[in-house]
Every structure is written in structure tokens, then in C-alpha cells.
N, C-alpha and C positions, 0 to 999 in steps of 0.2 A: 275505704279501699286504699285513702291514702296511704294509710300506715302501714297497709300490708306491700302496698310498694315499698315503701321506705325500708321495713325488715328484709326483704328481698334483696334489693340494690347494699344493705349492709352485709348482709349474707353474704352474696356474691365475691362483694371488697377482702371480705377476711377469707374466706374457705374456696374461693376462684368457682365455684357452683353455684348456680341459684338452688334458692330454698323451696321452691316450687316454680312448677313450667308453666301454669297460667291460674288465673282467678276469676270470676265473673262474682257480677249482684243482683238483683232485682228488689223490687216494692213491690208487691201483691199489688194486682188490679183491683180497683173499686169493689169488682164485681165479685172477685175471688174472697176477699176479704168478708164481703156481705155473704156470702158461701157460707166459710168455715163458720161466721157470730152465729148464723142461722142453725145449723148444723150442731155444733156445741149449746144453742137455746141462749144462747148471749148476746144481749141487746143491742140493738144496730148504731151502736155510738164512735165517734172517735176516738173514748177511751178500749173500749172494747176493740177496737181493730187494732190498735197500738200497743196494750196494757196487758190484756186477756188472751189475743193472736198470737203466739210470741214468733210467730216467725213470717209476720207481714214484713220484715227486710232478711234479706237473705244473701248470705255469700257463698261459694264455693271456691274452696282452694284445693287444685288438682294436685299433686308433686309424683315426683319418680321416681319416691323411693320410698318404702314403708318408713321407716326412721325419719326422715325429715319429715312425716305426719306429725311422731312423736315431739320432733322439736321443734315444729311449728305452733304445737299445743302448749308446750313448757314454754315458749313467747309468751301466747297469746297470757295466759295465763300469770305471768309479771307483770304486766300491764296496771301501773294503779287503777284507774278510770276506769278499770272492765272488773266484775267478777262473772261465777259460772254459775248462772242459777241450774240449768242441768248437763248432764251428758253424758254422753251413750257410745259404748266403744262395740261398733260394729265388724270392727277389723278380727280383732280377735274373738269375739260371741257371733258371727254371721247371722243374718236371720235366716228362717227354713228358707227359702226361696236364692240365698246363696250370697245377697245384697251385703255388700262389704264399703264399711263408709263411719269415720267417725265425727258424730253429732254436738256440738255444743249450742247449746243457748244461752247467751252471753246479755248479762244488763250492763249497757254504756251510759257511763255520766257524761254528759258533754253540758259545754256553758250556757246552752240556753232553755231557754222556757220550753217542758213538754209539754204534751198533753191535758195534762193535770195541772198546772200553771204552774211546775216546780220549776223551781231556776236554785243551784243548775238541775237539768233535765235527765230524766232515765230512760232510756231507750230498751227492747229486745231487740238483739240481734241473730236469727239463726245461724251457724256456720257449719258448712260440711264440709272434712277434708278426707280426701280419696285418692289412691290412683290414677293415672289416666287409661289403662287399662278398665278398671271399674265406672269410671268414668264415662268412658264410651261404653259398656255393657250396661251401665243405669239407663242409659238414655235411647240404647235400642230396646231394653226388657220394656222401657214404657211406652216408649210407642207402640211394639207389638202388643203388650196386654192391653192398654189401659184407649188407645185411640184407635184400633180396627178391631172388626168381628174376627177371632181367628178361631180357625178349625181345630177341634185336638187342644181344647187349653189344657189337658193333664200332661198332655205328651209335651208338647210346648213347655210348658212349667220343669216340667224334668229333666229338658234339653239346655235351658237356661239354667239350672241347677248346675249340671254337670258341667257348662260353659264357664262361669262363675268359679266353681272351682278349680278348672285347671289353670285359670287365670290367675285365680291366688296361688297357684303353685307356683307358677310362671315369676310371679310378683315376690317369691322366697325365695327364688333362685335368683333373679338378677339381682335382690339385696344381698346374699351371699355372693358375688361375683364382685360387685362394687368393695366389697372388705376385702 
């Protein structure tokens, strides 16, 4: 995370904007991690939650402005010590359900010993970068679907659809407003 401060705090210096409005991480829980090896049939090791998981560390970088997604990614992406083993451009392909968000899974070399007893060490890293608009609609879509019983999940489903997308209209117009 420190480095996404760092790009941020330079951003700012030259262009008087940050490059995004916030960022969070997490580590998969023990438990979550023992989840997905189980689930995928992949053996409950520490390589397997680190090596196979690829997205037991996880980032998210929000910003406020489609384009600084874009050049958030053209960073991240010069990075020696990083490349992109995948990723998924949800901005522009949305999934059915309207989810707008783009995906990279990034291998980090860093200096020390993984996993594997490699030195230096390769890491996955997941990183989502979205909206804050989409942002806050990720995270009420999954509370409402995915942690209560709710009534109507087609109706629901379509509401959130439709919500999703004016948002990315919403999200095409203040980047045309900013130009």
C-alpha cells in the first residue's frame, strides 16, 4: 500500500489532484482461504493459499474518475518488480448483473523468501480499481444479495441492474465535465 501512497502523494505534486480518493487491503482470513483450497479441491497448504489463491491479499483503489482508473493501471503496470499474470476490464465488458470494476492480478517480487523458499519472493496480489460510485453499489449489491434472505431476488436483481447503470452514465458524464 505503500507504494500506492507514494504514486498518489506524486500525482498530486505534479497534476494538484489525487490519483484516487481512497484505497483499502486485506489478507483473507485463515478461514476464508481454507474456503476457496477446499472449494477449488486444492490442498490445504500454505502454498496453496498464497501460490494457487491468487487473491488471498487484496487491494482496492477507488478514484473519481474513469481515466485515472486507466492511469492508475498504466502505473501500476511500469512497475519492474510487478507484472500482470491476468485481468479483466469490467468497466467497459460490465457483467450481466451491471458490476463495473477493473480486476488485475498482479505477481510481486519482493526481497524476501516466499512461500516456496524463493528469495527473492513472488507474491499474488488481487487489485480492484473502481469508482466510488460503483464502489458503494458493490458493496450494498452484496450485502443485499449475498448476507440476507431477500424477497423478489429477480426483481431485486433488475433494480440493481438498472441502478448500476445509471450510475455508469452518471460516471460518463462527470468524466466528460472534468474535460
Amino acid at each position: 500500500m505503500n507504494r500506492f501512497d507514494e504514486l498518489n502523494n506524486n500525482y498530486q505534486k505534479v497534476h494538484h489532484e489525487r490519483l484516487y480518493e481512497h484505497l483499502n487491503g486485506r489478507v483473507k482470513s485463515e478461514a476464508s482461504m481454507e474456503e476457496k483450497c477446499t472449494r477449488k479441491h486444492y490442498p490445504l497448504t500454505a502454498h496453496s493459499a498464497l501460490r494457487e489463491v491468487r487473491d488471498s491479499i487484496g487491494l482496492r483503489v477507488v478514484c473519481n474518475f474513469i481515466d485515472d482508473i486507466y492511469t492508475c493501471i498504466d502505473y501500476i503496470k511500469s512497475w519492474d518488480d510487478v507484472s500482470v499474470y491476468n485481468e479483466k476490464d469490467y468497466i467497459t465488458n460490465a457483467k450481466p448483473n451491471g458490476y463495473r470494476s477493473y480486476h488485475m492480478i498482479l505477481e510481486i517480487t519482493v526481497p524476501d523468501e516466499d512461500v516456496d523458499g524463493n528469495i527473492p519472493g513472488h507474491y499474488f496480489v488481487e487489485v480492484q480499481l473502481r469508482k466510488i460510485a460503483m464502489d458503494t453499489w458493490a458493496s450494498l449489491e452484496h450485502e443485499m444479495k449475498y448476507k440476507h434472505q431477500i424477497k423478489n431476488p429477480e426483481m431485486i436483481g433488475k433494480e440493481l441492474k438498472r441502478v448500476a447503470d445509471e450510475l455508469a452514465s452518471c460516471d460518463v458524464s462527470m468524466q466528460t465535465i472534468r474535460q
